[in-house]
VOPAGU-2260 file (C-alpha; in pm, 1 decimal, decimal comma):
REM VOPAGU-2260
SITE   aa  ch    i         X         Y         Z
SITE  UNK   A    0    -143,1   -3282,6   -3677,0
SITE  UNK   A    1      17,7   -3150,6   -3380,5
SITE  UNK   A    2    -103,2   -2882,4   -3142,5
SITE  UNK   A    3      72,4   -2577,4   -3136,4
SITE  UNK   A    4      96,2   -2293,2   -2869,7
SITE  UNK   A    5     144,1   -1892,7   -2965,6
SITE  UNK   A    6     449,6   -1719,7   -2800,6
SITE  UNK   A    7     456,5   -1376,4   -2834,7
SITE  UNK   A    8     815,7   -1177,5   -2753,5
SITE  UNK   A    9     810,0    -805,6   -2695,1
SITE  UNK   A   10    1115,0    -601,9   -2733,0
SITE  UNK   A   11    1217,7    -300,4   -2534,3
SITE  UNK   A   12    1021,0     -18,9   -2566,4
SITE  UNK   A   13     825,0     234,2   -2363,6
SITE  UNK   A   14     499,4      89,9   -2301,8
SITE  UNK   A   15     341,8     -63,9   -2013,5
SITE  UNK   A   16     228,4    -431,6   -2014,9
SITE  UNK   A   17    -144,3    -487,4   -1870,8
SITE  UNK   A   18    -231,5    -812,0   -1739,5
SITE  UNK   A   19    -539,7    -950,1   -1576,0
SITE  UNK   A   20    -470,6   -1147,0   -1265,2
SITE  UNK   A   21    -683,1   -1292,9   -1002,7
SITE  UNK   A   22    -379,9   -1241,6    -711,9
SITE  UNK   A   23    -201,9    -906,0    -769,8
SITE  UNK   A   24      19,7    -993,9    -431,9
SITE  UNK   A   25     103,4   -1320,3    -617,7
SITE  UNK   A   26     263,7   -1075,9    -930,4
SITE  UNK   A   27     404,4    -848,0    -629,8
SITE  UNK   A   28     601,7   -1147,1    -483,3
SITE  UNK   A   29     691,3   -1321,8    -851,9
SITE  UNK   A   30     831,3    -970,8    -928,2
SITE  UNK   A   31    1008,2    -902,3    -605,5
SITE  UNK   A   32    1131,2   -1305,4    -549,6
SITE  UNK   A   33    1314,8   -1266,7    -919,3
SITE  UNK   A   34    1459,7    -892,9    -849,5
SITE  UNK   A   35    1589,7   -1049,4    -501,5
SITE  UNK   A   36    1735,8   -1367,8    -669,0
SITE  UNK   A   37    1898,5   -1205,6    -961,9
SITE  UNK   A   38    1637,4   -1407,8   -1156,4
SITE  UNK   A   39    1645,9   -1207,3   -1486,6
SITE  UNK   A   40    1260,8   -1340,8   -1532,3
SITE  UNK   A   41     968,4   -1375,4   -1336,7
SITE  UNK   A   42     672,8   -1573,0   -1472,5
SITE  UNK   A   43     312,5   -1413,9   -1406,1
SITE  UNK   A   44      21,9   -1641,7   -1520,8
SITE  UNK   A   45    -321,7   -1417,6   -1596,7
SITE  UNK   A   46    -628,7   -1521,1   -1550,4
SITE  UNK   A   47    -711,5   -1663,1   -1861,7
SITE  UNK   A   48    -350,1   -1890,2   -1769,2
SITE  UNK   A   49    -151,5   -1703,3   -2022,6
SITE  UNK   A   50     202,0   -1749,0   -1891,0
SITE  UNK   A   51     382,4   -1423,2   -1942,3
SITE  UNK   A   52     796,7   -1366,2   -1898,6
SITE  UNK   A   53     887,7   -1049,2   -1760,3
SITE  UNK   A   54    1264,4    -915,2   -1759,5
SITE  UNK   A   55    1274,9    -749,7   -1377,0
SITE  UNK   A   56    1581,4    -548,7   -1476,7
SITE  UNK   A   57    1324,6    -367,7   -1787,7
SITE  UNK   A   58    1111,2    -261,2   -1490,5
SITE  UNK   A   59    1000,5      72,4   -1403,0
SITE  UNK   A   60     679,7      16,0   -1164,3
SITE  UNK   A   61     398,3    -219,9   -1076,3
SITE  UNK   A   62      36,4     -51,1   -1057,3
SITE  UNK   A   63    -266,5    -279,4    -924,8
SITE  UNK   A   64    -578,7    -157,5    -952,9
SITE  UNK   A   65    -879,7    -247,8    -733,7
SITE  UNK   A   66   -1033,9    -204,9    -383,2
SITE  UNK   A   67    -644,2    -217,1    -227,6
SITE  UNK   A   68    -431,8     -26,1    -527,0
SITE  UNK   A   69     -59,4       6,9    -426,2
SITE  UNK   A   70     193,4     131,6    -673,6
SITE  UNK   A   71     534,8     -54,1    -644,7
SITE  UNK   A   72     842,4     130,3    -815,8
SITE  UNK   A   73    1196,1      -0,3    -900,6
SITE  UNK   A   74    1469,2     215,6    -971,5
């Protein structure tokens, strides 16, 4: 028996994606790197080291919450 791994894909829509990270500057910079690099992806592992694909060019803000909350928007 092999082991398997779950992949989830989500398709456009107008939600917003929640993720628990330890390093919210880490997502900042993964987001910012790809947008910079024409990257169409940038990889965010949570805390529970989920890997999760994000397409930059879907984008319409970062919010962190926590003792230094900053609000990053793209547009």
């Amino acid at each position: 028996m092999s082991d398997t791994v779950t992949v989830r894909i989500g398709l456009q829509s107008v939600r917003e994606l929640e993720i628990e990270v330890e390093d919210a500057e880490a997502v900042i910079k993964a987001v910012t790197a790809a947008m910079s690099a024409d990257d169409p992806v940038a990889w965010i592992i949570d805390a529970k080291g989920t890997r999760h694909g994000i397409a930059v060019d879907k984008l319409g803000f970062i919010g962190v919450e926590g003792v230094e909350a900053k609000t990053v928007g793209f547009g």
